[in-house]
C-alpha positions in Angstrom: 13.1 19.2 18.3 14.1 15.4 17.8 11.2 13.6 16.1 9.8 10.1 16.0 7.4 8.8 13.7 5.3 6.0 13.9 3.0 4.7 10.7 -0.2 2.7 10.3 -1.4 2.0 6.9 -0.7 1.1 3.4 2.8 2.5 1.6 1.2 5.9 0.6 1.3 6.1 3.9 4.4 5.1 4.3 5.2 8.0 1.3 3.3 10.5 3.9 5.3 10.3 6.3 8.8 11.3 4.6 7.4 14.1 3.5 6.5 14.8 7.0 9.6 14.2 8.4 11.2 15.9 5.2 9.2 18.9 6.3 10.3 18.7 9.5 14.0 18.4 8.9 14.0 21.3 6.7 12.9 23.2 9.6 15.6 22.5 11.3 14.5 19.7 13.9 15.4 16.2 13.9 13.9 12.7 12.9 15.4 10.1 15.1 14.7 5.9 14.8 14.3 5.4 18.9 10.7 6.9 20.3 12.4 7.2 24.0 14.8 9.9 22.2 12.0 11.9 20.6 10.6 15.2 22.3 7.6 14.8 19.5 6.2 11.6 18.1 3.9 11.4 15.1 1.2 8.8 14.7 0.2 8.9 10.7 -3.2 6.5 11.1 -4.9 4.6 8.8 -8.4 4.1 8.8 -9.3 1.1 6.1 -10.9 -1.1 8.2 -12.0 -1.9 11.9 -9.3 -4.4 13.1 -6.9 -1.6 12.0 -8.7 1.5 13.1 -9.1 -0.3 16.7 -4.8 -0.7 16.7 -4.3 3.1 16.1 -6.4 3.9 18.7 -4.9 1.5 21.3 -1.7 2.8 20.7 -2.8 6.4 20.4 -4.3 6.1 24.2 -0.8 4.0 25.1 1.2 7.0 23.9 -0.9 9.7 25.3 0.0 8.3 28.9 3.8 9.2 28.4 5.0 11.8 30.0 6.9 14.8 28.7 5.9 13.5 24.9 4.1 15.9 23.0 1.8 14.0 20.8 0.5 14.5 17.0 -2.2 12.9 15.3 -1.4 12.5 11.3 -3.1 10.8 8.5 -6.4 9.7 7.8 -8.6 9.0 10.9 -8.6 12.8 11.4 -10.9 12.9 8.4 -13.0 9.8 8.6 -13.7 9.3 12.7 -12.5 12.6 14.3 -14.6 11.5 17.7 -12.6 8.4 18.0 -9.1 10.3 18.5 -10.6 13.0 20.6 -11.8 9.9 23.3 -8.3 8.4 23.0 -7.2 10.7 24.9 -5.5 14.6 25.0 -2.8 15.7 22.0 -0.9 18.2 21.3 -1.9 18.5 17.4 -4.3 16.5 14.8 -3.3 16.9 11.0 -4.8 15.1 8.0 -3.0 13.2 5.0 -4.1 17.0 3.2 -2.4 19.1 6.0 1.5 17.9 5.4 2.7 21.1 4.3 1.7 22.7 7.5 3.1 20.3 9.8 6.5 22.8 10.6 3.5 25.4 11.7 1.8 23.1 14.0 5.4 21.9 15.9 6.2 25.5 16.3 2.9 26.5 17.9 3.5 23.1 19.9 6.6 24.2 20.7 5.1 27.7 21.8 3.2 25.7 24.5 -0.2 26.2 22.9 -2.1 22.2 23.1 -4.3 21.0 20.4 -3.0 22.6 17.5 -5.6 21.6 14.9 -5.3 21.7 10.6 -7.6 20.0 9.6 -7.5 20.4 5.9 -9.0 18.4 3.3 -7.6 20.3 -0.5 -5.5 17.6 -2.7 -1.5 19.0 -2.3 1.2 18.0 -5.1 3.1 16.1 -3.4 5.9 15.4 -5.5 7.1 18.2 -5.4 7.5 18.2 -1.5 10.1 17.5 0.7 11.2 14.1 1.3 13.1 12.0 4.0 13.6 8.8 2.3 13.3 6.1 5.3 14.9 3.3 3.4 18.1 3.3 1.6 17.1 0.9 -1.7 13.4 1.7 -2.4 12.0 4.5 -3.4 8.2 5.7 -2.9 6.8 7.6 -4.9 2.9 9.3 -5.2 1.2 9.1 -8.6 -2.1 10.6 -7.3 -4.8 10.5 -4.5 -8.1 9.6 -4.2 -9.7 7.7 -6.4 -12.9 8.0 -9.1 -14.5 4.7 -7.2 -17.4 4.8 -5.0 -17.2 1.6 -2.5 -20.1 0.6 -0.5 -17.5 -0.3 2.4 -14.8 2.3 1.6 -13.8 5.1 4.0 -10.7 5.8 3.0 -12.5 8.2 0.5 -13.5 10.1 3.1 -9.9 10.9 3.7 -8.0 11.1 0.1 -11.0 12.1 -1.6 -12.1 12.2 -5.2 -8.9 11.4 -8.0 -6.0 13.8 -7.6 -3.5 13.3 -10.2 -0.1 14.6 -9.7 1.8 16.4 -12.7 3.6 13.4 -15.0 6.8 15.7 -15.5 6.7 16.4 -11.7 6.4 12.7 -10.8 9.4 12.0 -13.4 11.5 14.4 -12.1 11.1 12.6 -8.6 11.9 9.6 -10.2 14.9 10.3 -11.9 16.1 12.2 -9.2 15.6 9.0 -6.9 17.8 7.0 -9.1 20.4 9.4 -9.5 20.6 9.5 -5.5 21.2 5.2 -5.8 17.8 4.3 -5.3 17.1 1.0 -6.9 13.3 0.3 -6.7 10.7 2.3 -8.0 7.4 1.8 -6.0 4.6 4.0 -7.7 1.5 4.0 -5.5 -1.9 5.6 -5.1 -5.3 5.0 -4.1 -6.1 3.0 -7.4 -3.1 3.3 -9.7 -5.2 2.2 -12.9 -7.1 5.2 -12.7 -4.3 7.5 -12.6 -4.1 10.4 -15.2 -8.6 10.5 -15.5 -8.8 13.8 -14.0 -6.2 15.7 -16.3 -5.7 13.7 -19.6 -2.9 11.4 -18.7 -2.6 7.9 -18.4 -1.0 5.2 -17.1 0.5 3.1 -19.9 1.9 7.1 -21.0 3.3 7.8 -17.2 5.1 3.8 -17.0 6.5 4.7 -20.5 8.0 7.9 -19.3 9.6 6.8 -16.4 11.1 2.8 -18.4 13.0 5.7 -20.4 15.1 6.7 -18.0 18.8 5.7 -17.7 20.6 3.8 -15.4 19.5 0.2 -14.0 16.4 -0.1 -11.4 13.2 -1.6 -11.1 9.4 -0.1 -11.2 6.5 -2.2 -8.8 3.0 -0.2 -10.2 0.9 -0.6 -7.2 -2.5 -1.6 -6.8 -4.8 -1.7 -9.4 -9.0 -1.5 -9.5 -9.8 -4.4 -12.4 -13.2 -1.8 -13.4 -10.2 1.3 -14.3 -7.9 -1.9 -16.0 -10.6 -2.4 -18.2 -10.4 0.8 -20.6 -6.1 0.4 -20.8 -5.5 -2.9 -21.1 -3.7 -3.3 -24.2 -1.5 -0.6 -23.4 -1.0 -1.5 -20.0 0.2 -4.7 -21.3 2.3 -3.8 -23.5 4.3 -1.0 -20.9 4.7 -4.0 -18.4 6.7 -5.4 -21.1 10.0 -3.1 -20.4 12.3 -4.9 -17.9 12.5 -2.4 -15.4 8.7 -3.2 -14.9 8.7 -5.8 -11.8 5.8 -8.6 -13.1 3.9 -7.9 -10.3 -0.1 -7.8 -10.8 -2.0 -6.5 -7.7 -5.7 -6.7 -8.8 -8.0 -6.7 -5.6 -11.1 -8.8 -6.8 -12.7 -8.7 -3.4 -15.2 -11.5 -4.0 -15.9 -14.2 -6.2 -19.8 -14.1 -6.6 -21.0 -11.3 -9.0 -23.9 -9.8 -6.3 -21.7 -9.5 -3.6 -19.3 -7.2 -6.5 -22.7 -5.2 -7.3 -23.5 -4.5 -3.5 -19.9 -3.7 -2.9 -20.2 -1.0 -6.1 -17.3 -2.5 -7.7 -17.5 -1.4 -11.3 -16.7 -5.5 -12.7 -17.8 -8.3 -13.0 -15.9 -11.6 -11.9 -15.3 -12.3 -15.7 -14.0 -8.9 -16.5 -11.6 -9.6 -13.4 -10.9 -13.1 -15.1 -10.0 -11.5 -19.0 -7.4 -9.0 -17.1 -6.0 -12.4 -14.8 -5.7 -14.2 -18.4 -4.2 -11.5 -19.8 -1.5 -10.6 -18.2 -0.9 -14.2 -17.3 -0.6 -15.2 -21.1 2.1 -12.4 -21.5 4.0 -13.2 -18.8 4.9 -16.8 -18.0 6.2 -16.1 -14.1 3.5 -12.9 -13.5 3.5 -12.6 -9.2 -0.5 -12.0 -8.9 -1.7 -10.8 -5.7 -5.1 -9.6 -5.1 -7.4 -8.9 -2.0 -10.8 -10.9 -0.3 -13.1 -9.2 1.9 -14.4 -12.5 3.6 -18.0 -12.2 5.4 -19.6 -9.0 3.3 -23.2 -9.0 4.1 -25.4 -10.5 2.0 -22.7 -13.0 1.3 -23.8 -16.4 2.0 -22.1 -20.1 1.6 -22.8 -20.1 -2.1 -21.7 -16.7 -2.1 -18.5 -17.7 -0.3 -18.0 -21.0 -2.1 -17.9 -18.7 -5.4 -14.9 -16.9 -4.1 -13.0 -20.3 -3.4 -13.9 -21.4 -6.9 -12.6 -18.4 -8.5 -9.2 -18.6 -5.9 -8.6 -22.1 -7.5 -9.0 -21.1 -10.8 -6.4 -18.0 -10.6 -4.2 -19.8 -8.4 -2.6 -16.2 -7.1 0.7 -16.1 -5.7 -0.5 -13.9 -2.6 -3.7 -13.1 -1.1 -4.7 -10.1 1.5 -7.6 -11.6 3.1 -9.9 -9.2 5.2 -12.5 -10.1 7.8 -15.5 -7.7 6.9 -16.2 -4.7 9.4 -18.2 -2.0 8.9 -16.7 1.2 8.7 -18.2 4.7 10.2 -20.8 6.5 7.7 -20.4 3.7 4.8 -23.4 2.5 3.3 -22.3 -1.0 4.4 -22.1 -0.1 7.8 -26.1 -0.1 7.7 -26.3 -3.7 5.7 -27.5 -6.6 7.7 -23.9 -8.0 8.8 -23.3 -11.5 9.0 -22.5 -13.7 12.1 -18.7 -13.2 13.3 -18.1 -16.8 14.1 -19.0 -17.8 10.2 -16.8 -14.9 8.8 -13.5 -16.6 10.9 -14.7 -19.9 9.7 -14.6 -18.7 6.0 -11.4 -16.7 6.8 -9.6 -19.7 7.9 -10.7 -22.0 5.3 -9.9 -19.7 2.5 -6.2 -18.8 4.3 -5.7 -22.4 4.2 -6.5 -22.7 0.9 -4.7 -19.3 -0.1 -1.4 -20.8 1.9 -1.4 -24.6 0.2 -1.7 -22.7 -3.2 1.2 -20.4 -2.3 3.6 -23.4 -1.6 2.4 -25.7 -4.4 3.5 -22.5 -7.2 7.0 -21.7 -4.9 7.9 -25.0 -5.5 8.2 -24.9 -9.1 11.3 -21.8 -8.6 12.9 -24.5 -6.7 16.3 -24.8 -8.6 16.1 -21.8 -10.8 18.6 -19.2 -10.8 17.9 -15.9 -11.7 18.5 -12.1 -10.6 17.3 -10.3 -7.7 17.3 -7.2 -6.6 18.6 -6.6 -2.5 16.1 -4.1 -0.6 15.8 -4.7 2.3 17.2 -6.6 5.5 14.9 -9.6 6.8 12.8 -9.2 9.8 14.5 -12.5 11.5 18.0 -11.9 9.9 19.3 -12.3 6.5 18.0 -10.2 3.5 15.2 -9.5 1.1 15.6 -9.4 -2.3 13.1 -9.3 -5.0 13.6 -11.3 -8.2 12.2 -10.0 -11.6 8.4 -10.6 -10.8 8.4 -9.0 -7.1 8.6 -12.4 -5.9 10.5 -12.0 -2.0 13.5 -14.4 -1.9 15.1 -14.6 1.6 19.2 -14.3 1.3 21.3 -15.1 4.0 24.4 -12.5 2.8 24.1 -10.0 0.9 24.5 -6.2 0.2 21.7 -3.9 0.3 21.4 -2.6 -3.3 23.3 -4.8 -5.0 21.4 -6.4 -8.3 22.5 -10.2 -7.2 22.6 -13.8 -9.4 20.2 -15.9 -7.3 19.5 -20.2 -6.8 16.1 -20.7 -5.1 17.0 -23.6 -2.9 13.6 -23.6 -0.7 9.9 -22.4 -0.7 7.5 -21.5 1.9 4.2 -20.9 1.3 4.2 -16.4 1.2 8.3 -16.4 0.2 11.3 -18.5 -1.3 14.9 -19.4 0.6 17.9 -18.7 -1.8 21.6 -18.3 -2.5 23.8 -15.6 -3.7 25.7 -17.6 -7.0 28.9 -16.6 -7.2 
């Protein structure tokens, strides 16, 4: 059977579904790039917040319509709002982001003629050591663990990846160096919470990013997001592993709100200063660090004060990027039943701190204007030209280049999210 697959979500996600389409191309059927070629499509969703949630479900209902598709429901808004798909409409299976493996199982029954074909499983696999259909040619994802040992107020993700899986470090270096041995060039290690990675079984992360800088040959590592309250208890040794070259400079700590009771009634496990003695950190040990972190705008309880605290601390960190995130309440959190606060104020905050967020961005890109350094080529650019990541994970647009290829770079432009450069030489 030819196979399409779409995905919602973050790049674990993205992670899921090549090992679903790795599964599936074992069994002998056939992932194809054009959704009009597919006999079966795959929909791996994401649940993390409403505006996303409602998107998956659109298209979900848009896809059901087609005729002669045969539909399957992956990922995980099986496991945190099973009603929702089943009024989307009528599908042919449902599997979870725990169900992977049985994804060859379900197409045959599918292909049987029996409708609905349900596994709706919920135990942690090891995924590492699955099948993979690599979708890009350059980058390379690969699982640390799932779950996480946080408990959210707003989260529902947990619902679906549970409590902290971590995957076997040998197994996880094995997938690594057999990545790089097949020309992939960028590392990206991700999980729920990659700080917390190793809790469950002894290990750590400092130990795993140590393991992995040993290898041979030339390519670049991007540790994905981190929560500050599991950066706490490995700092030192966190720092000190980012120091290897084939670590990208790339911080993503998700502070999620300036004002120290909006962090309690969120359950965060910090404190705005602890969030500040990690920023300082890792800013003092690397001069051209690429910080990133995420605002939930409009949490309730939050009020101007509240939100004027998050601008203050915004200024102060001056971060390269910022995910900002209208609140919305997802199903059976504990925020869900807070007393919410008025829509129109959260997309007044929203746009005030994007404008903010977007004037800070340019004012810091302007001070690579000139430089030349190396980047990295991975991808192609979404209006033409190429992506290409320079040593802290900072994007650079390229007009000509080869995918791959570890280039000498001239920034020439900024924008506020991304810098315009040249290939030297």
């Amino acid at each position: 059977m030819r196979v399409y697959c779409e995905t919602f979500g973050c790049t674990m996600n993205l992670g899921d579904t090549e090992l679903i389409l790795g599964h599936l191309k074992e069994a002998g059927h056939e992932p194809v790039n054009n959704l009009n070629e597919a006999e079966i499509i795959v929909v791996n969703t994401c649940g993390v917040k409403g505006p996303t949630q409602r998107k998956v479900l659109r298209r979900l209902k848009e896809l059901s319509k087609m005729n002669g598709k045969k539909i399957i429901v992956a990922g995980c808004l099986p496991l945190i709002d099973l009603p929702s798909i089943e009024r989307a409409g009528d599908f042919a299976g449902i599997i979870t982001c725990h169900s992977i493996n049985l994804i060859s199982k379900v197409v045959d029954q599918i292909c049987m003629g029996k409708r609905d074909v349900r596994a709706i499983e919920r135990k942690p696999l090891d995924k590492p050591c699955m099948p993979k259909f690599r979708l890009g040619k350059v980058s390379a994802i690969i699982s640390v663990s799932e779950g996480c040992v946080s408990n959210c107020s707003y989260c529902s993700v947990k619902f679906a990846r549970g409590r902290l899986h971590s995957f076997n470090p040998k197994a996880i270096l094995d997938e690594v160096r057999n990545a790089v041995k097949n020309g992939y060039k960028e590392i990206l290690l991700t999980s729920q919470d990659m700080a917390a990675y190793g809790l469950d079984v002894g290990e750590n992360l400092p130990g795993l990013l140590k393991s992995i800088c040993s290898l041979g040959e030339k390519f670049k590592v991007r540790v994905g997001m981190m929560n500050p309250a599991n950066v706490k208890g490995i700092l030192n040794s966190l720092l000190a592993a980012f120091d290897n070259e084939k670590i990208y400079k790339f911080l993503h700590l998700p502070v999620q709100s300036g004002d120290d009771g909006i962090l309690a009634s969120m359950r965060r496990g910090y404190t705005v200063d602890e969030f500040l003695k990690i920023v300082n950190a890792f800013k003092e040990r690397f001069e051209d660090l690429y910080l990133a972190t995420d605002i939930i705008v409009g949490f309730p309880g939050e009020g101007e004060m509240e939100f004027d605290n998050t601008v203050k601390l915004i200024k102060e960190i001056e971060p390269d990027k910022v995910n900002i995130t209208r609140f919305s309440p997802m199903p059976r959190t504990e925020a869900a039943r807070m007393k919410q606060v008025e829509g129109r104020e959260v997309k007044r905050r929203s746009r005030k701190l994007s404008e903010i967020c977007r004037a800070i961005g340019y004012e810091k890109n302007k001070c690579y204007v000139g430089r030349i350094t190396e980047g990295l080529v991975v991808e192609g650019g979404k209006r033409g030209g190429y992506v290409a990541r320079l040593p802290n994970y900072k994007p650079v647009i390229l007009g000509n280049a080869k995918l791959g290829d570890f280039v000498k770079v001239k920034i020439i432009r900024p924008e506020p999210t991304y810098l315009l450069g040249e290939v030297m030489g």
